[in-house]
N, C-alpha and C positions, 0 to 999 in steps of 0.2 A: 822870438820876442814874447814877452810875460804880458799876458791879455788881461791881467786880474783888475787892473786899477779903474778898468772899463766898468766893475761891476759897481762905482760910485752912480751909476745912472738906475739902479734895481730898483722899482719899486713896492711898496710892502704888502704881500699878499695874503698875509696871517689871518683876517678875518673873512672869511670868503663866505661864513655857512648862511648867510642870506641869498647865497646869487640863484639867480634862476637854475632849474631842474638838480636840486643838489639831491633828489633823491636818486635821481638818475647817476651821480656820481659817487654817492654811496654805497649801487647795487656795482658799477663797475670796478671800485674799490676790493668789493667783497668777492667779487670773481676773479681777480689779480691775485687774492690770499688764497683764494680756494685752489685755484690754479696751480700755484705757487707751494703748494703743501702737496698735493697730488702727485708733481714729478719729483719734488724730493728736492728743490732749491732753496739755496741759501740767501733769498733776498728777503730783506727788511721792508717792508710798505708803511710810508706814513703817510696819514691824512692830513690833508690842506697844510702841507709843510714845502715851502721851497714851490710847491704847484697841487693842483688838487690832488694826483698821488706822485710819490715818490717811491721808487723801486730802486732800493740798493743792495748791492752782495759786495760788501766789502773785502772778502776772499777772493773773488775774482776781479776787483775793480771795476765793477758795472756800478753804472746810475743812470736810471730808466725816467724820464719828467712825464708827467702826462696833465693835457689839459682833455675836460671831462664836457661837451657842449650836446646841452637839449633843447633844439631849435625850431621852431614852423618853419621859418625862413632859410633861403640857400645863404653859399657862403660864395663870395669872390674876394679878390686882392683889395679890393675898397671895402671891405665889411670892416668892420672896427675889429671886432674879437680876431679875424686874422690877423692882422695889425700887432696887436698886442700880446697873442700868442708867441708871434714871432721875437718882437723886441725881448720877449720875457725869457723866453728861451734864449737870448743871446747872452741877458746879465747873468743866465745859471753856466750857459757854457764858458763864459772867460772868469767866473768867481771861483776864485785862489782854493778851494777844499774841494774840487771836481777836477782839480786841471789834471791828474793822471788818472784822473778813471775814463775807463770807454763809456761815453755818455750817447745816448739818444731821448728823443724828443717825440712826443706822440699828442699829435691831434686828434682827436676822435667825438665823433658826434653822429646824431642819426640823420643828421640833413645832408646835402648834396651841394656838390657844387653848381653855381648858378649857369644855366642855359643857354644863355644870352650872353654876348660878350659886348660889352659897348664902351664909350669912351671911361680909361683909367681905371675901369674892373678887371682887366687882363685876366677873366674869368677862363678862358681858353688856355692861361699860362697854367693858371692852377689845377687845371682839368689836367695840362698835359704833367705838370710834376707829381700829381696823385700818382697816372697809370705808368708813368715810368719810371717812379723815386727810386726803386731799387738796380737801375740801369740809367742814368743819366748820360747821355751824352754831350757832345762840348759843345754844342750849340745850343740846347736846352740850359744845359749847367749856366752858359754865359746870357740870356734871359734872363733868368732864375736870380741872377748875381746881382744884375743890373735893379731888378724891382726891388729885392731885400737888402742890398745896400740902401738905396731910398728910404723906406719904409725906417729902417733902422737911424738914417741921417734925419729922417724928420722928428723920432722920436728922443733923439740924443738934442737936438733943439729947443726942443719943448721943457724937456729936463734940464736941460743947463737955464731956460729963462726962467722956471722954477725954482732951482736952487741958487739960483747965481746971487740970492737977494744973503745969502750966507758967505760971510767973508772966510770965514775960515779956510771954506771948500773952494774959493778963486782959485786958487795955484792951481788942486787935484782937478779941476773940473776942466783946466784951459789941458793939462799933459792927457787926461782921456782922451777929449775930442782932439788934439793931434794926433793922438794915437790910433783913433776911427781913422782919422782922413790918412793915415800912411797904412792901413790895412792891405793886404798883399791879397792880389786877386784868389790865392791856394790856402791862406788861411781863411777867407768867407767861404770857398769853396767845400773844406771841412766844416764846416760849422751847417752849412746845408746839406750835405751830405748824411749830417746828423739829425735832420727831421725827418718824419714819417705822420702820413696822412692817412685819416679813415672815415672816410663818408658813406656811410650803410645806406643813406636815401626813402629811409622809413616814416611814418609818420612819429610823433611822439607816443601815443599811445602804444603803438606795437613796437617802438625800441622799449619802450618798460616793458610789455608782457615778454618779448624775446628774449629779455637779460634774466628776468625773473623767470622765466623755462628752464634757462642753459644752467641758473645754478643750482635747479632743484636736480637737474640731471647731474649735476657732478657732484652733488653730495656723498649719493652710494659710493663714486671712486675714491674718496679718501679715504685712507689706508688705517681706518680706524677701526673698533666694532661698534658701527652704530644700527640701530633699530629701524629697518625697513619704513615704520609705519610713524614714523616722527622724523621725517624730511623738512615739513614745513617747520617745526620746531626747532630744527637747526638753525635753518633761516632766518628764522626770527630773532634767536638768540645772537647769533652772529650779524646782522643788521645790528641791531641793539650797540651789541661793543663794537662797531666801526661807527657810530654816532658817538658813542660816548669817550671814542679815542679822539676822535676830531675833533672835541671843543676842549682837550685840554691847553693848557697856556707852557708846559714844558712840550719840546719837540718830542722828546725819547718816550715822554707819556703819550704820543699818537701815534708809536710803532707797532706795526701787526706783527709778529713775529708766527712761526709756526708751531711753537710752542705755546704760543697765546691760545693758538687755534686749537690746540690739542686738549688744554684745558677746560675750555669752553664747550668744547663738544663733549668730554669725558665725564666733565660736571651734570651734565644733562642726563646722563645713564644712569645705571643702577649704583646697586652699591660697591659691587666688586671694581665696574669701569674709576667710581670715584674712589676707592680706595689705593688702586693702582694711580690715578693722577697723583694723592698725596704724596705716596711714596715716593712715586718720581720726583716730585718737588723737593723730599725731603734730601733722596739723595742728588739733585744738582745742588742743594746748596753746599754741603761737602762730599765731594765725588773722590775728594782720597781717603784710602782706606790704613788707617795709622796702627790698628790695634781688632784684635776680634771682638766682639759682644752680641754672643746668639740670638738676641731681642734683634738687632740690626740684619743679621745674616739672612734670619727664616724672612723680614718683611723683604729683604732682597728677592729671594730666591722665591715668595710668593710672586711677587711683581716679574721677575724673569719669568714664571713659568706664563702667568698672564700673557704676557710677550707674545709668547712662542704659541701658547695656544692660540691667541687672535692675531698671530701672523704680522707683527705692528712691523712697518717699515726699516730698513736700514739708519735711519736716525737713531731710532729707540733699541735696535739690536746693536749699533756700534756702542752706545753707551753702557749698555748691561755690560758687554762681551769684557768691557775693562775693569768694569767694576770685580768682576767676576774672575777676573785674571787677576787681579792684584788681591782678592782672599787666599788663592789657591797660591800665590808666591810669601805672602804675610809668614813668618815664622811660627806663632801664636794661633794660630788658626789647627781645630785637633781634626784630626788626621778623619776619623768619622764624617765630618764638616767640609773637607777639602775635596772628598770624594764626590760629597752631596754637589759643590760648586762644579765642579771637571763633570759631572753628569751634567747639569744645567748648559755651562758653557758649550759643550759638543753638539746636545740637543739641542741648542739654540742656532747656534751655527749650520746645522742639518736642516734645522725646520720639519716643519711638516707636508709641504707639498712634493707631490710626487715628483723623483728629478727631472728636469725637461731644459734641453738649449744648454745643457753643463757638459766639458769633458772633465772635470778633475773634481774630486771629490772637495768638499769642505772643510773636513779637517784632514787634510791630506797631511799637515802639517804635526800633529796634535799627538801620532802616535807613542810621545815620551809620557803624557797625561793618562791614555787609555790603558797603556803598561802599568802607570803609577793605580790606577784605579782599581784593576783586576789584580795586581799583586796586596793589595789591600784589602779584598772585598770581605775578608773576616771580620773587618773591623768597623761595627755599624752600631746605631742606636738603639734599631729592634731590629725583627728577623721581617717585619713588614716592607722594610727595607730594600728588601729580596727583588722585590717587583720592579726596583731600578736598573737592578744587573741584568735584569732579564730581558727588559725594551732595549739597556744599549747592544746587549750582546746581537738584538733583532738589527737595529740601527747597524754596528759593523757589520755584519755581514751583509745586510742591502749596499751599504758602500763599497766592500766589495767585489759584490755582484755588478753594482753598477758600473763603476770608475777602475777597479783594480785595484781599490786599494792595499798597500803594501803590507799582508800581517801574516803572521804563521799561522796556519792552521790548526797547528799543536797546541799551540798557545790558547785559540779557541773553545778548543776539545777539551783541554784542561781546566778552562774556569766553567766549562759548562758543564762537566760531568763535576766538578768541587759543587756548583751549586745542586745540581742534581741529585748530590748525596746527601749534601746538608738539610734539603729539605723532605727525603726521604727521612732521616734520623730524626727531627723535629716531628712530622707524624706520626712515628711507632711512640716516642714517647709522650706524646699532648694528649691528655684527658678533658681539658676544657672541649666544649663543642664548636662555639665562636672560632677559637684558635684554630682547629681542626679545620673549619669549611672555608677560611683566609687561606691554610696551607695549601689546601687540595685545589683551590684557586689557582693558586703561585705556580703550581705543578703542573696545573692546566696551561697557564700562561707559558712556560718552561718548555711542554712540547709541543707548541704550538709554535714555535720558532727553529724549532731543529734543524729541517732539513725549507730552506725558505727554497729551494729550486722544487720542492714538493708539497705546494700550499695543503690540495686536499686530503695525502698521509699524514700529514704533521697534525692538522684539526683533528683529524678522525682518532688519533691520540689522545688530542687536548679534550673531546666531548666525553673521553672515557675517565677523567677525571674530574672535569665537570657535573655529571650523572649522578657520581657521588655524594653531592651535596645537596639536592632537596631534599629525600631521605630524614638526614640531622636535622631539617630545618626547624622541627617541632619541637626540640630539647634546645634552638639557640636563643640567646637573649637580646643579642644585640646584632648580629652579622643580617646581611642583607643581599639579594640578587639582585637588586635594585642595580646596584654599579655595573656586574657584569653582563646585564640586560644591557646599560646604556652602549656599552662598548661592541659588544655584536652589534647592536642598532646602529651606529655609525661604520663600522666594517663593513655592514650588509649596502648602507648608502654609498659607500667609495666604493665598492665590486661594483655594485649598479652601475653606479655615475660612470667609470671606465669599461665597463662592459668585459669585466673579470670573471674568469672561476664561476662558470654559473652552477655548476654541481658543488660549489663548497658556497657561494649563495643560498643554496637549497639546503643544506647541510644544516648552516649557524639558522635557517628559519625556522627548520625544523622543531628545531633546540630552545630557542627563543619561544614556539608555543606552547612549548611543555611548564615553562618556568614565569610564564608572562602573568598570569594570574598574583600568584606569590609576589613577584616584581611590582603587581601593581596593586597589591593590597601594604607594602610598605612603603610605595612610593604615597599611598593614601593617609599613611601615619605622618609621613613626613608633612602632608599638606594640611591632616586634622592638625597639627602639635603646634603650624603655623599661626594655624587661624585660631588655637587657644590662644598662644600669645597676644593675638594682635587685640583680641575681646578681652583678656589681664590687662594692656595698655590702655584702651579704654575705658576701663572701668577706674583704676587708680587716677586719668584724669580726670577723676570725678570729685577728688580730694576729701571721699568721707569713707566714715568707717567700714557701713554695708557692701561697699563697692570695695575694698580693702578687703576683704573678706570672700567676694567673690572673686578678685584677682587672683587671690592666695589660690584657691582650689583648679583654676585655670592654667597656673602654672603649674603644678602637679600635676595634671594631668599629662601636657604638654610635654614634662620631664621624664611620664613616663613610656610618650610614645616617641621619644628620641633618643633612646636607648637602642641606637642601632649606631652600626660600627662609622658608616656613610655620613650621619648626623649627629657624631660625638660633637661638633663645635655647638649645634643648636641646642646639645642636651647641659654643658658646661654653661651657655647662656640661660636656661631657665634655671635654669643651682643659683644663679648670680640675681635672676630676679626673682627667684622664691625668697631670699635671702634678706631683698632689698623690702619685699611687703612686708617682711618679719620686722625688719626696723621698721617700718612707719607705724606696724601695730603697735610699738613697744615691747615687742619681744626680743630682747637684742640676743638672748643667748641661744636665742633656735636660728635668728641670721647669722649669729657667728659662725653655728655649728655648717649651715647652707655653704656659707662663704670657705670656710676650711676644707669643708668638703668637694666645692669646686677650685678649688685650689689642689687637693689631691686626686682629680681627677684628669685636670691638665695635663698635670706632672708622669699621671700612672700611664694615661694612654700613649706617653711616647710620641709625640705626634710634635714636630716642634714649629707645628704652623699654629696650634693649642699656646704655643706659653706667654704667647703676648696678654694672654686673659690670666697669667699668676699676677704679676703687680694687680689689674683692677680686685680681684681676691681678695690679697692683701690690704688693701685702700680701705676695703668697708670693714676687715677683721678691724684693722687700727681706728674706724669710724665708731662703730657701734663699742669698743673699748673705751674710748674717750666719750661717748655720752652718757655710757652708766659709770663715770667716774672710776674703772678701773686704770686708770691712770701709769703705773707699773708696766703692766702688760699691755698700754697704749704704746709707751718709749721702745719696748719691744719690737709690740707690731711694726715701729714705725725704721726698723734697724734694717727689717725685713722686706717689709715695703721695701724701701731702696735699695737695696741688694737684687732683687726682682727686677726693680725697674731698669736699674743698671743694666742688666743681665738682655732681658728679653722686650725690653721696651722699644722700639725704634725711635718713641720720641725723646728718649734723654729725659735729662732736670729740664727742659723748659718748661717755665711758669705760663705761658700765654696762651697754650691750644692745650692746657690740661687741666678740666676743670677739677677731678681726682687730687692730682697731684697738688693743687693747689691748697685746695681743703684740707689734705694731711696737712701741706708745709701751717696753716691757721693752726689747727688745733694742736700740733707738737709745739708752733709758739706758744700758744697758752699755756701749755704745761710747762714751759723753761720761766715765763713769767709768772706764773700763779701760784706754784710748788713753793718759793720761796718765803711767798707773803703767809701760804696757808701753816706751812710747815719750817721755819726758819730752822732747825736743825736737817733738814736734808740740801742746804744752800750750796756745800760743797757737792753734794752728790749732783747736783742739777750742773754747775758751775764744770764739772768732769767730763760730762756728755760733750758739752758745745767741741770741744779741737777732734774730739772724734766722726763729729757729721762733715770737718773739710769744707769743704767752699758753699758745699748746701748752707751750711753754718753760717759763713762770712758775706755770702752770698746773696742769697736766699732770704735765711731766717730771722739773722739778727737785726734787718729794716723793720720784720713785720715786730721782732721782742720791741725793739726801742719803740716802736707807734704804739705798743700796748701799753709801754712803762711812760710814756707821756699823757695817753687819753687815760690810764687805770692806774694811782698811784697808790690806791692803798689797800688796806684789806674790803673795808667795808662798801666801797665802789667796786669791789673784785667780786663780792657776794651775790648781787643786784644780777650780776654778766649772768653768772655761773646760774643761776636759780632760772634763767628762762632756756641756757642752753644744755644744761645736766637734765641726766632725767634720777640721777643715784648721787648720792655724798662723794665728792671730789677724793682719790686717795682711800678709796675704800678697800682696796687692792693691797695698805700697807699696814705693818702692825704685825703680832701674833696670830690675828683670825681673820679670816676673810669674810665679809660683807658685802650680800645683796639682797637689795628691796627693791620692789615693783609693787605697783597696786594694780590689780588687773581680778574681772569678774566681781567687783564689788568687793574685792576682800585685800589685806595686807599683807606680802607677802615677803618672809624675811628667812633667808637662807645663809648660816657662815658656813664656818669649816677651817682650820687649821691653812694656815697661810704659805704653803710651800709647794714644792714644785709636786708632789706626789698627789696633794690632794687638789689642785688646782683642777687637773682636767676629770677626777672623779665627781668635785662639787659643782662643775659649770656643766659636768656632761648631764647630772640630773635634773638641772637648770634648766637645757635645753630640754629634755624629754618630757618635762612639767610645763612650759610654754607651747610647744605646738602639743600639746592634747585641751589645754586651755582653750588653745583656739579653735579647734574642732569642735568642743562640747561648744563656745560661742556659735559657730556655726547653726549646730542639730538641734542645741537645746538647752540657754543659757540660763533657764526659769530653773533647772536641776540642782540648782550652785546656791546656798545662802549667802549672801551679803554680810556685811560689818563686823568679821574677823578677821582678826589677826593669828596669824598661821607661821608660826614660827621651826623652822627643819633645823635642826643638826645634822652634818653630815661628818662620819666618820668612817676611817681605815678599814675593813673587815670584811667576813663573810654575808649573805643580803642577810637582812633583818631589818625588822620597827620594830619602833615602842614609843605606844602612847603616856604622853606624859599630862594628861589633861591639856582643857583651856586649848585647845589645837595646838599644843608644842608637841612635836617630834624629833626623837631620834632613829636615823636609817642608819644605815652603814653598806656600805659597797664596796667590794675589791678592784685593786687596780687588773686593770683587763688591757691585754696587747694580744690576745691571738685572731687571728687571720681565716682561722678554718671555719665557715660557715655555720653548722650545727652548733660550734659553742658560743659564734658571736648571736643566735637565733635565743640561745637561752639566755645569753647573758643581759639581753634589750628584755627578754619577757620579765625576765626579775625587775628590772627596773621597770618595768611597767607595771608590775602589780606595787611596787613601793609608792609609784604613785596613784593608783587608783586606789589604793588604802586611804588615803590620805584626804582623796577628792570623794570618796563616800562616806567618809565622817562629816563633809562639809553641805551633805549632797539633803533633801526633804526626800530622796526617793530610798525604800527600804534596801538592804544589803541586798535581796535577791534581784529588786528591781535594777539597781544600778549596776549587778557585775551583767545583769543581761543587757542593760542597754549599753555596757562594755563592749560586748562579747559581740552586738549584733548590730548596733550603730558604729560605734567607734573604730572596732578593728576590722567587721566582715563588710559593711557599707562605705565607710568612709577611708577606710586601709590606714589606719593610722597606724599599723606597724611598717609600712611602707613608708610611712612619712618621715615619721620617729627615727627609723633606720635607712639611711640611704649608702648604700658601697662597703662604709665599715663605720667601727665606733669613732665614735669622739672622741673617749681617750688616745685611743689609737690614732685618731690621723691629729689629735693634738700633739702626742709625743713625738711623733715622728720630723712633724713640721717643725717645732719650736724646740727640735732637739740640740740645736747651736743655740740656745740664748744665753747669753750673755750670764756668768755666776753672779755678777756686780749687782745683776737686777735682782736676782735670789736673795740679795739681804735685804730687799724690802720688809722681811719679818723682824727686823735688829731695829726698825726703824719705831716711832713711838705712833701707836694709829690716830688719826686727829680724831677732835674731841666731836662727838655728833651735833651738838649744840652750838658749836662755834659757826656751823655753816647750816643756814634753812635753805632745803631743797623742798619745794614745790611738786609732791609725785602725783604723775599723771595717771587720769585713773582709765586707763586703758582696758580693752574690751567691755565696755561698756553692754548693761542687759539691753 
């Protein structure tokens, strides 16, 4: 018989959060989700929905009711809140969206059932269906029946004289209660069967301190990485969102899921923990994988490796494993990249903890993948790479050793003696030093797995290649012991902990003293380069020039001590903020040069956990292009930008969590909108672009063009924009010669040059090298520099040379430069440094010899400004190479007529001020 129509008798429980001890029921709440994330289950908890919690697994068809009671007083069969527990729990077990789930009913409180039995309290009844609820027998059960039919008949009473004043509900209200009163003694039977009772017998105070004990103890068990010494901080936080889930007004808004919880806790961590939650977010919102795009791939494969490093539970391992399988099946996905994924997936699959309680190995299954892998292994992105083949090759054969698993031998022998060779052949010929003490690394790591049934032969190999590398360390520039230090150091901890190999314990400690020093005066760069940065960020929120200025030198510094192989991401981030002070000073062509340059650092180091930082790159190249109105080379940038972002972005085109992206999509509007009005003969050129940007176009851009062509409709309201957001003449980028002005140092400063792709990266590279030396003489000694002239440079094609032309006009001339070899890019920056120090000592009150000395002994020996000026390679050069796809269409920006200088007042900011 269908029980459901009974549920016309439910009463509405929706607002509960005034009842007494609801703190009490929020700490219980919070321990049901902790609980419940702990062993790995799949129920949903809602607060004060249907009952104070609701525990469902809709996968299994459970639904768990709980009422949550903090009482002084005992409880007997005459207490009200029994009463009504019971009734409440009947309308949820016969209401029509539970009837196939296995449901139970939980009373819990910290008080006790009452002592005394006297008339109509059948306190003795409920005492006895506590201690034997989960054993009832028929003489109990038929007690039990007899009271809670009552209970239930007087409350189906009470509710019909309540509603019975509703005509509508006659009919449904008289077929319920007939349908009570024909109740079959085996269906009340189930329905009590289905409650469960909990009287702990404590006072109030100590049921709070005991709940609040038990969850600070189960915090460490969840299967997350969290911080020993921030337990109550979890707490707190997780209190916090199970209040602020319970007072909302949709039900699904009061769901604790375990994923809420993952979040919540992972927000709390660093940055790595919260970076990894985005990702994760980002890939549940599309978890199929339709297409490759390496921006997507590396933020994968950083978040799997997270995974596996902090051990995250089988929730978080089944969803990588698919992601991760459906790259490796995708067609599109290059064969270098599929490798990368099948290392991930197997590694993940293995784990890191030592085997224990398994007989079959984990990828027992896998071996058509490990085949594909090592028949592959030639085919990588660098030879750094190497260091993958070498952990799995350790990884199968512990499988092996453990489980059996099924492999040839030969097979083994053969990719280990291919890698064995390969990086033997890679050392004979590497002259770099860096390169060199990676190799002799890999080599160590290489025999150090050889023979794993002979841990302390195989090290005793590995240290003889190891050995080799302090030696070099005084000719390297960027490599580091630092890593291989950490890695002993945790080896030596798992030998301990297991009580392994104590003579190969003794071995790697040995080893570890000789190098710990070294180890710990980079590990000391790492933490000075920090703490530059974080005194740059402070300074710049200072929002003034002096502090701009000190930021600037902080970051250089910082850049220069994360010039190690370990801390390439830190050293690509200070490129990106030296870059960023250079815009705020007005130097946009020394940011440009910063930002190109950590753009080609990304790129060179190979690293493709590095390329999510090419778009933000390119973001400030297209920024600082569009504020000094080079405009041309803005639509460029901005071709690029996208292609980057496309590429190696995980966030995609979204507009809404990128505050970058957003900014380019404004200022490319501006240029589709304002190009027109400024320049009416390039309408068609402008008019060309839009089908080729695709949906960013349709999308995207053309809301933000149409709101500028509504609030901006003509020139001379175009003007007004442009004068507070330029800091150079709009389109100065087009015409036969190229223009740029800056005022900076008290003086005017105006540089063209032939408008085309040759002289482009020769006129901007002296551009840059003339703004960061500006700013260093602002630094040391801005009183050297006279005021209120105008300095006007030619820049032309040729061998170095000047010539003065009075009145401060110059012409320089500078060759185009692309070589790579060290000594002639060393000569080729000093040339251009003395064209500019010619220049700045015609301007300077101090005599020729005084200023080539305070050149020579401030400038370059004190403050390293050939350091600064040159960082990895030229300008020209990592321009040409970068911007070496643009677009020819943008090359005839010389064909086009230059606007007129007078048609547009630009407002120039007088930057570096004395």
């Amino acid at each position: 018989m269908s029980l459901n129509k009974l549920h016309i008798f439910a009463k509405n429980r929706d607002a509960v959060a005034s009842q007494k001890g609801y703190t009490f029921q929020q700490l219980k709440t919070l321990e049901d989700w902790i609980e419940n994330r702990i062993v790995g289950g799949n129920e949903d908890i809602y607060c004060d929905y249907e009952d104070d919690i609701l525990s469902r697994d809709i996968i299994q068809g459970k639904s768990k009711f709980k009422q949550i009671k903090l009482y002084s007083t005992d409880f007997s069969f005459s207490s009200e809140n029994i009463k009504k527990a019971i009734a409440h729990f009947f309308t949820m077990y016969v209401k029509g969206e539970y009837s196939f789930d296995k449901i139970e009913f939980n009373f819990e409180t910290n008080a006790s059932v009452v002592k005394k039995t006297v008339k109509d309290n059948d306190a003795d009844l409920l005492q006895d269906w506590f201690v034997n609820q989960n054993n009832l027998g028929a003489d109990l059960l038929d007690r039990i029946r007899i009271r809670v039919k009552a209970i239930l008949g007087e409350y189906i009473d009470q509710s019909t004289k309540k509603l019975g004043a509703n005509t509508e509900l006659k009919g449904d209200l008289q077929i319920a209660k007939n349908m009570f009163g024909n109740l079959k003694n085996e269906e009340l039977d189930a329905f009590i069967r289905c409650i469960k009772w909990q009287f702990d017998g404590v006072d109030t105070n100590e049921a709070i301190e005991q709940i609040a004990a038990r969850i600070e103890n189960l915090i460490p068990k969840i299967p997350l990485p969290l911080a020993d010494d921030k337990t109550r901080t979890y707490v707190a936080l997780l209190v916090s969102e199970v209040y602020q889930r319970s007072i909302q007004d949709d039900p699904e808004d009061r769901k604790l899921t375990k994923d809420l919880l993952d979040s919540v806790l992972l927000n709390a961590g660093d940055k790595e923990d919260q970076l990894y939650l985005k990702t994760l977010q980002q890939f549940k919102d599309a978890a199929t994988v339709r297409q490759f795009y390496p921006g997507e791939f590396q933020a994968l494969i950083n978040a799997v490796s997270y995974c596996r490093w902090n051990q995250m539970d089988d929730g978080h391992k089944t969803f990588w494993l698919d992601l991760l399988q459906q790259y490796i099946k995708i067609d599109d996905t290059p064969i270098a990249n599929r490798r990368k994924a099948i290392y991930e997936y197997l590694f993940l699959k293995i784990g890191h903890r030592l085997p224990k309680e398994k007989t079959e190995s984990a990828i027992s299954e896998d071996g058509y993948l490990i085949y594909y892998y090592f028949n592959n292994w030639g085919i990588r992105d660098r030879v750094q790479d190497i260091e993958d083949d070498i952990v799995l090759l350790q990884l199968i054969k512990s499988q092996i050793k453990s489980f059996g698993l099924t492999f040839s031998e030969d097979d083994i022998s053969k990719w280990e003696a291919s890698i064995k060779f390969r990086l033997e052949e890679e050392v004979l010929k590497e002259k770099r030093v860096d390169r060199l003490c990676e190799l002799l690394e890999m080599q160590g790591h290489l025999a150090a797995q050889v023979d794993i049934t002979d841990p302390i032969g195989s090290y005793k190999i590995a240290l003889e290649f190891y050995k080799k590398i302090p030696p070099l360390l005084e000719k390297a520039q960027y490599y580091s012991l630092a890593r291989i230090y950490a890695q002993m150091n945790q080896m030596v901890k798992m030998l301990t902990k297991y009580g392994l190999n104590e003579e190969l314990i003794d071995m790697v400690d040995e080893f570890m003293n000789e190098i710990q020093d070294y180890a710990d005066r980079t590990g000391l760069r790492h933490k000075s380069a920090h703490d530059f940065v974080e005194r740059g960020v402070l300074h710049i929120q200072r929002h003034d020039f002096p502090n701009y200025l000190k930021a600037l030198e902080l970051f250089h510094r910082a850049k220069s001590l994360w010039r190690l192989e370990y801390t390439k991401e830190g050293y690509i981030l200070s490129l990106q903020g030296i870059a960023k002070v250079y815009d705020g000073l007005g130097m946009s062509y020394a940011s440009k040069y910063y930002s190109l340059i950590a753009f080609w650092s990304a790129w060179h180091f190979s690293d493709a956990k590095l390329y999510k930082r090419l778009p933000e790159s390119f973001g400030q190249i297209q920024h600082v292009d569009y504020k000094h109105g080079s405009w041309m080379n803005a639509i460029e940038d901005f071709n690029h930008y996208l292609f980057s972002k496309r590429e190696f972005d995980e966030r995609g085109f979204d507009m809404s969590n990128d505050e970058n992206y957003l900014r380019s999509l404004l200022e490319m509007a501006t240029i589709l909108h304002a190009v027109p009005l400024i320049c009416p003969e390039m309408t068609a050129f402008i008019e060309s672009l839009k089908p080729k940007l695709g949906f960013v176009w349709t999308d995207q851009m053309r809301p933000l063009v149409e709101e500028l062509t509504e609030n901006i409709k003509d020139l001379d309201s175009l003007k007004s924009i442009l004068n507070k957001t330029l800091i150079d003449l709009p389109l100065n980028d087009v015409g036969p010669t190229r223009n740029i002005r800056f005022h900076a140092l008290g003086n005017d400063w105006h540089i063209h040059f032939d408008n085309n792709e040759t002289m482009t990266p020769i006129g901007e590279e002296f551009v840059s090298f003339l703004q960061i030396t500006l700013c260093e003489i602002v630094r040391v000694n801005p009183n050297i520099i006279n005021s209120g002239k105008k300095v006007v440079i030619a820049i032309q094609n040729g061998h170095f040379q000047k010539q003065s032309l009075g009145n401060d006009h110059w012409i320089v001339t500078i060759p185009g430069f692309d070589s790579k070899e060290q000594p002639e890019v060393q000569i080729h920056y000093t040339y251009i440094g003395s064209l500019v120090i010619a220049i700045l000592r015609s301007l300077s009150n101090l005599s020729r010899i005084e200023f080539n000395q305070f050149y020579l002994e401030q400038l370059l020996k004190t403050e390293l400004l050939g350091e600064k000026a040159l960082e990895v390679s030229t300008y020209q050069r990592v321009f040409r190479n970068i911007m070496a796809g643009s677009s020819k269409t943008i090359w005839q920006r010389s064909d086009f007529n230059p606007v007129d200088e007078n048609s547009i007042t630009i407002t120039y900011p007088k930057w570096l001020p004395k």
